[in-house]
DSSP file (Angstrom, degrees, kcal/mol; ACC not computed):
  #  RESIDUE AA STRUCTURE BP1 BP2  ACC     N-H-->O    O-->H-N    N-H-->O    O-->H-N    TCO  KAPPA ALPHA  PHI   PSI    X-CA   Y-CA   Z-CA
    1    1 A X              0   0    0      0, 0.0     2,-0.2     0, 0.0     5,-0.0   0.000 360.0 360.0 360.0 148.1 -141.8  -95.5   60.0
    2    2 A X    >   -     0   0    0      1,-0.1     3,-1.5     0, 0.0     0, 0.0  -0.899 360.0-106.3-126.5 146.2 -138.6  -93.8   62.0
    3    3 A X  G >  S+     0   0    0      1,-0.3     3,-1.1    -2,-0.2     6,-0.2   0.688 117.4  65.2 -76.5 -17.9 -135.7  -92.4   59.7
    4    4 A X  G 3  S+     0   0    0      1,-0.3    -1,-0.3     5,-0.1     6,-0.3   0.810  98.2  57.2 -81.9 -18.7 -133.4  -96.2   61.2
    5    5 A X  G <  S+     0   0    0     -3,-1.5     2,-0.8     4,-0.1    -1,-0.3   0.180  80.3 111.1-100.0  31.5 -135.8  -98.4   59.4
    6    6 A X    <>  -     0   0    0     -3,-1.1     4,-1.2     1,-0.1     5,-0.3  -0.797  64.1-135.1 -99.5 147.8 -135.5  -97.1   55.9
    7    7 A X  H  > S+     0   0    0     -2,-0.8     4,-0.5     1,-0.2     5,-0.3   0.618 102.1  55.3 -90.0   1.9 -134.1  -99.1   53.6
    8    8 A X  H  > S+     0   0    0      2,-0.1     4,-3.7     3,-0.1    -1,-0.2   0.966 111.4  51.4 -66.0 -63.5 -131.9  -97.0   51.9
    9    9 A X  H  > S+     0   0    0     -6,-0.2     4,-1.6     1,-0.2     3,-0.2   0.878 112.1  46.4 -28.2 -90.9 -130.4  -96.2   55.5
   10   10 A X  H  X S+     0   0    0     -4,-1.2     4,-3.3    -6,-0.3     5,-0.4   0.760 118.1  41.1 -29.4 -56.4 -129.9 -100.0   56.4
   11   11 A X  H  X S+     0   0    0     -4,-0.5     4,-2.9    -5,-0.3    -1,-0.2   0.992 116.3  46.3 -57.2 -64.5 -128.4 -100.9   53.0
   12   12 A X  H  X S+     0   0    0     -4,-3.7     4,-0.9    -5,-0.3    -2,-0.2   0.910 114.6  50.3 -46.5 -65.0 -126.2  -97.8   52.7
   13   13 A X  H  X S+     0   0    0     -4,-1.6     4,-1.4     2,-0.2    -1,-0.2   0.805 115.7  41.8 -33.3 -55.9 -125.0  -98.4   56.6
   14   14 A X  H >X S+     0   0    0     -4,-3.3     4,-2.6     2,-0.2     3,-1.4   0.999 113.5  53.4 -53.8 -65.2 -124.2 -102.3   55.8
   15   15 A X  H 3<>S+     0   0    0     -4,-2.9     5,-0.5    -5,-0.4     4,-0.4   0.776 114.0  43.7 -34.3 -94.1 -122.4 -101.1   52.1
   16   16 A X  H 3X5S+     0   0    0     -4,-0.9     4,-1.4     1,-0.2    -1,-0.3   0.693 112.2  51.7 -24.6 -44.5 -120.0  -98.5   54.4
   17   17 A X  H <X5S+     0   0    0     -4,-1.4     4,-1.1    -3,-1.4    -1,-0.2   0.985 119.9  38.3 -67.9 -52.1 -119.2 -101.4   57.4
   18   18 A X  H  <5S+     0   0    0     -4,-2.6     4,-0.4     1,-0.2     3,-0.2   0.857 115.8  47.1 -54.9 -76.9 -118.1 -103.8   54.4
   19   19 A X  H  >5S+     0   0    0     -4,-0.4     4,-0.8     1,-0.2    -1,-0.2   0.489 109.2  59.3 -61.7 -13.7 -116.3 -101.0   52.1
   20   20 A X  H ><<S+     0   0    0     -4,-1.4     2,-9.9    -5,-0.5     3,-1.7   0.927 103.0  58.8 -56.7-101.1 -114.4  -99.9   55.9
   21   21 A X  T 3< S+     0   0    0     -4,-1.1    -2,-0.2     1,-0.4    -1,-0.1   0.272 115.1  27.8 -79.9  24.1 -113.1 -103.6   55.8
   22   22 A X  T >> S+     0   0    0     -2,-9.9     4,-2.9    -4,-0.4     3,-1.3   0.691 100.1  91.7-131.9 -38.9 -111.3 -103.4   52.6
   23   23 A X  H <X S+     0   0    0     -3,-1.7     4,-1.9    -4,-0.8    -2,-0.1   0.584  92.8  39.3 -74.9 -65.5 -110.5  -99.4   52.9
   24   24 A X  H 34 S+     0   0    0      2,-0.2     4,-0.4    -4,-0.2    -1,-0.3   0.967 123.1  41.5 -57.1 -55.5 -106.9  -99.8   54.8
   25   25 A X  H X> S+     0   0    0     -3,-1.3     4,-1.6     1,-0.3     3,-1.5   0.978 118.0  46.6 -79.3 -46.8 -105.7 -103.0   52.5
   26   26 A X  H >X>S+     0   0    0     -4,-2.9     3,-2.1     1,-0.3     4,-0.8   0.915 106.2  54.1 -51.8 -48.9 -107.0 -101.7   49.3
   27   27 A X  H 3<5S+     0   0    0     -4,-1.9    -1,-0.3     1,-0.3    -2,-0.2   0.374  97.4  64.1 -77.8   2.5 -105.7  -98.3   49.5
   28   28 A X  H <45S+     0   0    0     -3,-1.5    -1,-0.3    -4,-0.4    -2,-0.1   0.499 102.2  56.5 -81.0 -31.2 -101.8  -99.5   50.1
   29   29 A X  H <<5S-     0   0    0     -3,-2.1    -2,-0.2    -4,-1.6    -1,-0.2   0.701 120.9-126.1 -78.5 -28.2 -102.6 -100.8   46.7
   30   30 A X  T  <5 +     0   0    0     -4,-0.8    -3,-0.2     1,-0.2    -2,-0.1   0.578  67.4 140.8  96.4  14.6 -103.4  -96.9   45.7
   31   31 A X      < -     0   0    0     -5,-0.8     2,-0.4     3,-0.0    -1,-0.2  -0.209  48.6-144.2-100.7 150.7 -106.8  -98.5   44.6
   32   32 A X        -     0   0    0     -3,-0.1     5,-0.3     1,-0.1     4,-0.1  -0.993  37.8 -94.5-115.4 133.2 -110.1  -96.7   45.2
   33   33 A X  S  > S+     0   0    0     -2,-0.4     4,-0.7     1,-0.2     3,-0.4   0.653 126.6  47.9   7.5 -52.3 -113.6  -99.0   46.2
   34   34 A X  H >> S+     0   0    0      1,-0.2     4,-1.3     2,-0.2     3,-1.2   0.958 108.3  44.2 -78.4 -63.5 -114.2  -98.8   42.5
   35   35 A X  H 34 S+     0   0    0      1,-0.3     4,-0.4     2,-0.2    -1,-0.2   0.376 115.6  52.3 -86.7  15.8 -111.2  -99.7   40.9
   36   36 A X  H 3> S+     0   0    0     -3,-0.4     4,-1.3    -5,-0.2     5,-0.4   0.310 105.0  52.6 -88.9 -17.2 -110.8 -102.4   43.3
   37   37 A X  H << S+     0   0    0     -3,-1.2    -2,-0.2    -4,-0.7    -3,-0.1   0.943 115.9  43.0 -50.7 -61.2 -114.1 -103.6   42.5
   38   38 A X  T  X S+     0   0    0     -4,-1.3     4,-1.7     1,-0.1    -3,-0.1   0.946 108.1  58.5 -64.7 -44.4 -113.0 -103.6   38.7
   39   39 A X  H  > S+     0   0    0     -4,-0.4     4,-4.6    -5,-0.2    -2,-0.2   0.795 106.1  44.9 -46.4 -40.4 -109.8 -105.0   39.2
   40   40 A X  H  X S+     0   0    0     -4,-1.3     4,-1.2     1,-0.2    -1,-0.2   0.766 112.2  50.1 -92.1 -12.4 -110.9 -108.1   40.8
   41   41 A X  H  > S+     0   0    0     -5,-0.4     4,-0.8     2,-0.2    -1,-0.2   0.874 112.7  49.9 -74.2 -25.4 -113.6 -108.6   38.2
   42   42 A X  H >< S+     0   0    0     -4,-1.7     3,-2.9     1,-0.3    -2,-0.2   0.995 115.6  51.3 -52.4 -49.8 -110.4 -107.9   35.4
   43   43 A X  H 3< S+     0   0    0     -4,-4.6     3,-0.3     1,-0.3    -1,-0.3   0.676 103.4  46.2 -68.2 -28.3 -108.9 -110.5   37.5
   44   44 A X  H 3< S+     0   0    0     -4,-1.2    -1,-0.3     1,-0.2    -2,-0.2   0.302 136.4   7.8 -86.5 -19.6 -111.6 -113.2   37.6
   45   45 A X    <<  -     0   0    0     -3,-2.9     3,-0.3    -4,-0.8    -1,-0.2  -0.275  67.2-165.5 179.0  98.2 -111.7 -112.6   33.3
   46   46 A X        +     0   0    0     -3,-0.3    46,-0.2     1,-0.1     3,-0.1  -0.135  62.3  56.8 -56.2 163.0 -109.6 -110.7   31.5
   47   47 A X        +     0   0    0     44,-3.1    -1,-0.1     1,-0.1    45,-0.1   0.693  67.8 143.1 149.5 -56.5 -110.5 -109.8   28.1
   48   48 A X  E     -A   91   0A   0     43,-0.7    43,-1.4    -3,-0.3     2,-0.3   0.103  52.5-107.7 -91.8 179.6 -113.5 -108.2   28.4
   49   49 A X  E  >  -A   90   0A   0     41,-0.2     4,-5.1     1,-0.1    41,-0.2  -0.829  28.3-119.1-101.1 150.2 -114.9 -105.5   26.7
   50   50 A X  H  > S+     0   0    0     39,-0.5     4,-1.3     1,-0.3    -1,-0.1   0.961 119.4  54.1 -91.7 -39.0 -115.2 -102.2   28.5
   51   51 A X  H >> S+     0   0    0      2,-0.2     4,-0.6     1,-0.2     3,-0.5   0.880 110.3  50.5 -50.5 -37.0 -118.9 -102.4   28.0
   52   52 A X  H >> S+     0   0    0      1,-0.3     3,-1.8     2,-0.2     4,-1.6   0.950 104.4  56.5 -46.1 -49.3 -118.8 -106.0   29.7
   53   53 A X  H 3X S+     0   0    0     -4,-5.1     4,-1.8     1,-0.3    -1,-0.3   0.786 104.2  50.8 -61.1 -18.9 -117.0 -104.9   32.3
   54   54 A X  H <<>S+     0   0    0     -4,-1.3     5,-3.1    -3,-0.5    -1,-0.3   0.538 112.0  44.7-107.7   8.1 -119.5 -102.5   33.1
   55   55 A X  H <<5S+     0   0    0     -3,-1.8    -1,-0.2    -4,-0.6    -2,-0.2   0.339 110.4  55.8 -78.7 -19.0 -122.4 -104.9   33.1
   56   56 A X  H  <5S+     0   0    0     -4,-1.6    -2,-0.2     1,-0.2    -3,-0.1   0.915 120.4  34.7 -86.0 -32.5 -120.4 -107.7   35.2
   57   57 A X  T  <5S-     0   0    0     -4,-1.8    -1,-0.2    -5,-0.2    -3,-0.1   0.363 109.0-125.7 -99.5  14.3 -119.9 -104.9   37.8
   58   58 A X  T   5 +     0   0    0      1,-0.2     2,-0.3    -5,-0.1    -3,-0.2   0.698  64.5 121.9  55.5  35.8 -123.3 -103.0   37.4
   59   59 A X      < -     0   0    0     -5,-3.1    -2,-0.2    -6,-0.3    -1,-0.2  -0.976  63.5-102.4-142.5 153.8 -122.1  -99.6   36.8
   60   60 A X    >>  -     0   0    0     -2,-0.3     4,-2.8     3,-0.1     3,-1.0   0.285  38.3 -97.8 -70.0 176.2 -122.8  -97.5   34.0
   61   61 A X  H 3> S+     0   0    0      1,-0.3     4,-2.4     2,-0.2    -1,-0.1   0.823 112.6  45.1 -37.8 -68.2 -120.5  -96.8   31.2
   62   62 A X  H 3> S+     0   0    0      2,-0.2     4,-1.3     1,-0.1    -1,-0.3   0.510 102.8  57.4 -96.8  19.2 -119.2  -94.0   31.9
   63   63 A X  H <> S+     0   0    0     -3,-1.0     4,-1.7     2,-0.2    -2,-0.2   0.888 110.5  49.7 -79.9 -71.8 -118.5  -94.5   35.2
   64   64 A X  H  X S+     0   0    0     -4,-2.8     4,-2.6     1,-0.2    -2,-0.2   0.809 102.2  64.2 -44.7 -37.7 -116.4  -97.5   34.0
   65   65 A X  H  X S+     0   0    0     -4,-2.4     4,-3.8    -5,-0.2    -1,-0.2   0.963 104.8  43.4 -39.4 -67.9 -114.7  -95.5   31.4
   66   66 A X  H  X S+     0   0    0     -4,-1.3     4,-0.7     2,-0.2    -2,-0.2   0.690 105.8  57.3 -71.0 -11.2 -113.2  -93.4   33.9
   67   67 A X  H  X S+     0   0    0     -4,-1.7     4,-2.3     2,-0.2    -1,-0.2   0.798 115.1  45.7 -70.2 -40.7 -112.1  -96.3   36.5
   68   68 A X  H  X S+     0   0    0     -4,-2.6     4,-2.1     2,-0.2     5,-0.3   0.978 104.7  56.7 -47.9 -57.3 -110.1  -97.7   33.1
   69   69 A X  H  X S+     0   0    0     -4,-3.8     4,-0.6     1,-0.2    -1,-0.2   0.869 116.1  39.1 -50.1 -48.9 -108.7  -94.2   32.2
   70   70 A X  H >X S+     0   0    0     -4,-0.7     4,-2.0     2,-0.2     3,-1.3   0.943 115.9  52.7 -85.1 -48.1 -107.1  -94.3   36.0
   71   71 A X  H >X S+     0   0    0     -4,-2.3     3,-1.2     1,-0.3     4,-0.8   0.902 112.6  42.1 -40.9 -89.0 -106.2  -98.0   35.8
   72   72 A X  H 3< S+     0   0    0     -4,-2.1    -1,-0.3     2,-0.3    -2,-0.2   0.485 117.7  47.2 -43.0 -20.9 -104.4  -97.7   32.7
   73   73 A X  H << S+     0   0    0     -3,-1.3    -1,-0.2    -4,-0.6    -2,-0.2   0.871 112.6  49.1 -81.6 -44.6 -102.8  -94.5   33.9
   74   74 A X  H << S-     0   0    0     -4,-2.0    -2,-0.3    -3,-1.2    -3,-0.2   0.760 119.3-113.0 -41.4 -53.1 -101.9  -96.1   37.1
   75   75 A X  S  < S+     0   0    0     -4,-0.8    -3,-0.2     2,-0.2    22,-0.1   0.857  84.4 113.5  63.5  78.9 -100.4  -99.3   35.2
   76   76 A X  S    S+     0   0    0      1,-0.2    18,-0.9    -8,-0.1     2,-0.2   0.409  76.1  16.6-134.5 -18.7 -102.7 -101.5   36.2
   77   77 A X  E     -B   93   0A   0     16,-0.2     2,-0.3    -9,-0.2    -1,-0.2  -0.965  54.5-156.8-154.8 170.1 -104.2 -102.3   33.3
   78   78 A X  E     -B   92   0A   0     14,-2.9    14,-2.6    -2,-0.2     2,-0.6  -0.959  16.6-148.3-143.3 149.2 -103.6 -101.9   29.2
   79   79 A X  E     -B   91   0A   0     -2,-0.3     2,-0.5    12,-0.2    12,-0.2  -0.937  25.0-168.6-128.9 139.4 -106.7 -102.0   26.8
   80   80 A X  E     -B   90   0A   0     10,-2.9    10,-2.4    -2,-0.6     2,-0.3  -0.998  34.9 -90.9-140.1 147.4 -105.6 -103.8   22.9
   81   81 A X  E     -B   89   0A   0     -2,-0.5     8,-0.3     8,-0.3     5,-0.1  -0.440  43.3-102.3 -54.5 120.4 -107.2 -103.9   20.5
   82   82 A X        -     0   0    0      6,-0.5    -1,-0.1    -2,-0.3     6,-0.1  -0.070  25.0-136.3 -92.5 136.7 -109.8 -107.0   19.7
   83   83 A X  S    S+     0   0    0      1,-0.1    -1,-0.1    -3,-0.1     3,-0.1   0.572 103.8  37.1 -85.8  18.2 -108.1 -109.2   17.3
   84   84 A X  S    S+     0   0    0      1,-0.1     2,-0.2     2,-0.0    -1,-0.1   0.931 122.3  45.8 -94.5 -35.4 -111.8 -109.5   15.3
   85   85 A X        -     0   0    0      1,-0.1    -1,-0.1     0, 0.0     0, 0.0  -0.611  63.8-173.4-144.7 135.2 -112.8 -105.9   15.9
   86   86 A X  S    S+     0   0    0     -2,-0.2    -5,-0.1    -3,-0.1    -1,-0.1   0.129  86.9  61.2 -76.2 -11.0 -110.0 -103.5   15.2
   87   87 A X  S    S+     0   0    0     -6,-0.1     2,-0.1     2,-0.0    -6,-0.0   0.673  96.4  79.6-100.2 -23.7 -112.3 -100.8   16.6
   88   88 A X        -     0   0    0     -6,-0.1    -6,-0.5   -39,-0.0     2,-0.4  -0.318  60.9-155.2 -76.7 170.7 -112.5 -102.4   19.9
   89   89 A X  E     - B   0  81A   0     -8,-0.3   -39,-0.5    -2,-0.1     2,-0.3  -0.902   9.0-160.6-159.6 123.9 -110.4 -102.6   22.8
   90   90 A X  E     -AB  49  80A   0    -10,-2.4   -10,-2.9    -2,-0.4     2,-0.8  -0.665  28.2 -98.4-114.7 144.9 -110.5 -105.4   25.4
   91   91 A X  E     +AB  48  79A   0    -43,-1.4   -44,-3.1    -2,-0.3   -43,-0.7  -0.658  39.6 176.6 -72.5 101.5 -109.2 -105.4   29.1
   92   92 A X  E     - B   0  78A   0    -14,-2.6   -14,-2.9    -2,-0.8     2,-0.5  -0.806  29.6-126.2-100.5 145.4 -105.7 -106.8   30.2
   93   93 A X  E     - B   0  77A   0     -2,-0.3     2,-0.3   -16,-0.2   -16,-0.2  -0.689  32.9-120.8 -73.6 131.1 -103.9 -106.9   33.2
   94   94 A X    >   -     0   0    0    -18,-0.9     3,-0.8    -2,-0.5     5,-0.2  -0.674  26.9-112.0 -90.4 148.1 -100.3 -105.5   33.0
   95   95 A X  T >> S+     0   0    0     -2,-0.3     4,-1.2     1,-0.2     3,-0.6   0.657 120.4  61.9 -40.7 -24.5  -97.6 -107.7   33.8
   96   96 A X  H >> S+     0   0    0      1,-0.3     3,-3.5     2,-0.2     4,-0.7   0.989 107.2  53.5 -61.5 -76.3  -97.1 -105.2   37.2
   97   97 A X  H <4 S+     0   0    0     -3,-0.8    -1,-0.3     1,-0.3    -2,-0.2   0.358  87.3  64.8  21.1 -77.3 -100.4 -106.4   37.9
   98   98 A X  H <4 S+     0   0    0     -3,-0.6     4,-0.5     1,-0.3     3,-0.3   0.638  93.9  74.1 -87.1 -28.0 -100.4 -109.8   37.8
   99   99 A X  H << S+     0   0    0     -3,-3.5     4,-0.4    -4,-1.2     3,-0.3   0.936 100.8  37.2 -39.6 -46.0  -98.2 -109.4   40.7
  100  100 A X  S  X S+     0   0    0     -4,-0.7     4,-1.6     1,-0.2    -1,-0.3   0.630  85.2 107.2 -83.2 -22.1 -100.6 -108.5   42.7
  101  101 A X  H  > S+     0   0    0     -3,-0.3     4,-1.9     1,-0.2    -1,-0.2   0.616  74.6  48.4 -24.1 -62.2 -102.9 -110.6   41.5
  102  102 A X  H  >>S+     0   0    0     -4,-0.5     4,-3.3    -3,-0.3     5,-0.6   0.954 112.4  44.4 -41.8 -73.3 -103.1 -113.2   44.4
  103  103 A X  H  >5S+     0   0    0     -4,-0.4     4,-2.1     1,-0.2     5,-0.2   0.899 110.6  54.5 -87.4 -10.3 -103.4 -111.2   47.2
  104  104 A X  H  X5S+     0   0    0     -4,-1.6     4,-3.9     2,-0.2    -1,-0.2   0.996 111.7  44.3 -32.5 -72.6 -105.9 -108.9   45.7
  105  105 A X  H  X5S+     0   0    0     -4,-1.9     4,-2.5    -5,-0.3    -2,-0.2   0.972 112.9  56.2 -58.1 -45.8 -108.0 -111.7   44.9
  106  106 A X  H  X>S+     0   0    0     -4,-3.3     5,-0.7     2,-0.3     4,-0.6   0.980 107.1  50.2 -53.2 -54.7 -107.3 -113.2   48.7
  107  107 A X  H  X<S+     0   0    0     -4,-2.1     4,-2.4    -5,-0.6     5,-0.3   0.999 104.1  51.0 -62.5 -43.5 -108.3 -110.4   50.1
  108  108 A X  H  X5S+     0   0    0     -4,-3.9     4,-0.5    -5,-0.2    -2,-0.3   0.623 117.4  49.1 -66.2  -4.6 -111.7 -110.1   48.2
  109  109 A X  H >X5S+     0   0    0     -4,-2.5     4,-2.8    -3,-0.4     3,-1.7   0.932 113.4  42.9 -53.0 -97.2 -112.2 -113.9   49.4
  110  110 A X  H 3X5S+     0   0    0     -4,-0.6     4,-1.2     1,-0.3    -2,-0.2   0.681 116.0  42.4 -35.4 -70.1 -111.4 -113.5   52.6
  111  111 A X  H 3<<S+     0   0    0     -4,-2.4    -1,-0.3    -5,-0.7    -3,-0.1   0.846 118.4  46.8 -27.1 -58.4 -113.2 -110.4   53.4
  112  112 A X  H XX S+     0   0    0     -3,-1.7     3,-4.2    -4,-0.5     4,-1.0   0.998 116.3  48.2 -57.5 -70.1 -116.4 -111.5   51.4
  113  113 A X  H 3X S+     0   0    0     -4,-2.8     4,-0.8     1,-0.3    -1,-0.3   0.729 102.3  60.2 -29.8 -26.4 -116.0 -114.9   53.3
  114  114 A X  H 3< S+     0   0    0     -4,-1.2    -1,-0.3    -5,-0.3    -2,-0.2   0.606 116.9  32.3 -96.3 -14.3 -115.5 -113.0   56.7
  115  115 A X  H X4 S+     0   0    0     -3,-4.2     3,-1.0    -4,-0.1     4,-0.2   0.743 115.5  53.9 -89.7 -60.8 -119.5 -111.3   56.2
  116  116 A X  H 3< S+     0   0    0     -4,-1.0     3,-0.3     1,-0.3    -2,-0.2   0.540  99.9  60.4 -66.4   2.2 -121.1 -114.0   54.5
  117  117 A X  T 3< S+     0   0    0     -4,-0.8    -1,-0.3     1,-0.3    -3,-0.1   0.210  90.5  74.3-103.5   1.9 -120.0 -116.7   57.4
  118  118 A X  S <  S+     0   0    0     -3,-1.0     2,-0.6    -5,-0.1    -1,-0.3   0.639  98.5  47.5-100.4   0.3 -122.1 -114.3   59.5
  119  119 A X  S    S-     0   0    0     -3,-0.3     2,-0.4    -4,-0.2    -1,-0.1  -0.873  86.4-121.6-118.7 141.6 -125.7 -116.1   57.6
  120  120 A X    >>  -     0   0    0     -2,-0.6     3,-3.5     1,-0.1     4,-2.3  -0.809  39.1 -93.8 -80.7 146.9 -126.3 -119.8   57.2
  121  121 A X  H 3> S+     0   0    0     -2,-0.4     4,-0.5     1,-0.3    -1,-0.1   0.499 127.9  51.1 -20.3 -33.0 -126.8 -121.0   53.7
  122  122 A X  H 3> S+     0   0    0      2,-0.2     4,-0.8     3,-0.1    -1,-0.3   0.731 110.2  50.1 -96.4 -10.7 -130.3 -120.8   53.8
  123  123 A X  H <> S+     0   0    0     -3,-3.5     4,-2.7     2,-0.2    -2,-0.2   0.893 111.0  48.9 -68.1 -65.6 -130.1 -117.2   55.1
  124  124 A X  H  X S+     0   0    0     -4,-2.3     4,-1.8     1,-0.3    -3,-0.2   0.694 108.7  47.7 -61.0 -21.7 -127.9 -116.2   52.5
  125  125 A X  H  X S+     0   0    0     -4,-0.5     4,-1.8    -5,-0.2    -1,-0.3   0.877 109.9  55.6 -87.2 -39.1 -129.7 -117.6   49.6
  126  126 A X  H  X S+     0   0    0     -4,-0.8     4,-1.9     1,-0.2    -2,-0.2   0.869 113.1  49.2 -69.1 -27.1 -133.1 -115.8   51.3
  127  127 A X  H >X S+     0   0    0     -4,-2.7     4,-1.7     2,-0.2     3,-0.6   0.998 110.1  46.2 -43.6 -62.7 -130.8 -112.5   51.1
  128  128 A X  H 3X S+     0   0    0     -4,-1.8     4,-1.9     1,-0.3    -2,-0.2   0.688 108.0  52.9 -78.7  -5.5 -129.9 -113.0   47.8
  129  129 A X  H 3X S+     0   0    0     -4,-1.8     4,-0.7     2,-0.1    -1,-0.3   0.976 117.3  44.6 -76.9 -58.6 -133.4 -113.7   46.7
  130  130 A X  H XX S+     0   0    0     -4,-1.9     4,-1.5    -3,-0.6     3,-0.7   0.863 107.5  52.4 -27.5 -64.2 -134.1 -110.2   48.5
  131  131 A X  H 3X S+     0   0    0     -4,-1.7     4,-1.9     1,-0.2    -1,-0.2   0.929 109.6  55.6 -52.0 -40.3 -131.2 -108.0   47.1
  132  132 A X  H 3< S+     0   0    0     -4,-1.9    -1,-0.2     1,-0.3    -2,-0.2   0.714 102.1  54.8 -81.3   2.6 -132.5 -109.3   43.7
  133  133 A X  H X< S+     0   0    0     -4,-0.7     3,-1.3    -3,-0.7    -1,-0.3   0.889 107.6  53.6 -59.4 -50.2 -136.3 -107.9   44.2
  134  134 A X  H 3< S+     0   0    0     -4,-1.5    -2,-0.2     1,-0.3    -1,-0.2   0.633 103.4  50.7-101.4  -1.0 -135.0 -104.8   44.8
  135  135 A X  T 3<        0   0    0     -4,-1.9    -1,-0.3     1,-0.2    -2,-0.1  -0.151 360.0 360.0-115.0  61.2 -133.2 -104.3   42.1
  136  136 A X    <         0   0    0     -3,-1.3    -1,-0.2     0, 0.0    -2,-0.2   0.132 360.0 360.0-106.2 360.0 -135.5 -105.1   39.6
């Protein structure tokens, strides 16, 4: 096997060509890969718990912790207090936010849309049957 067929390479190489096609628009936002990543999950369900969020986006704990801490610092986002749980704290967008909301989300569409148009239907579902092999 030669060092272009590994499949770390290949993946990591695809991951970098998408995360270049967001890289200009996101960062205008002041947003980093991750904390647009969270944001458009906030935006798709607000809510959440911090621990959700960091199962709906598939990154550990404290990793997600510290994309909040900057979000919230940023004003992007406000964590209150659960009204069952007093000891919890669920994820809002701040009103600043919701501005942005739209073309946030338009852009993660669009982008996504602008890769996945590159498989046919039966393609893409035999990816996603792939991606989930390997991360089991």
């Amino acid at each position: 096997m030669v060092f272009q067929d590994c499949i770390c390479f290949r993946l990591s190489k695809a991951v970098r060509k998408v995360t270049k096609a967001y890289r200009e628009e996101i960062a205008s936002y002041g947003l980093t890969h991750g904390q647009f990543f969270i944001m458009v999950a906030i935006m798709e369900e607000e809510g959440l718990l911090p621990s959700e969020l960091a199962d709906k986006t598939a990154q550990d704990r404290s990793t997600t912790t510290g994309l909040l801490d900057r979000l919230e610092k940023d004003g992007w986002i406000q964590r209150k207090a659960d009204k069952k749980d007093r000891r919890s704290l669920r994820i809002f967008l701040t009103p600043e936010a919701r501005k942005h909301r739209e073309p946030i989300l338009k852009l993660f569409k669009e982008t996504n849309r602008t890769y996945l148009n590159r498989f046919t239907q039966q393609e893409w579902d035999q990816m996603q049957s792939f991606l989930y092999r390997i991360e089991q």
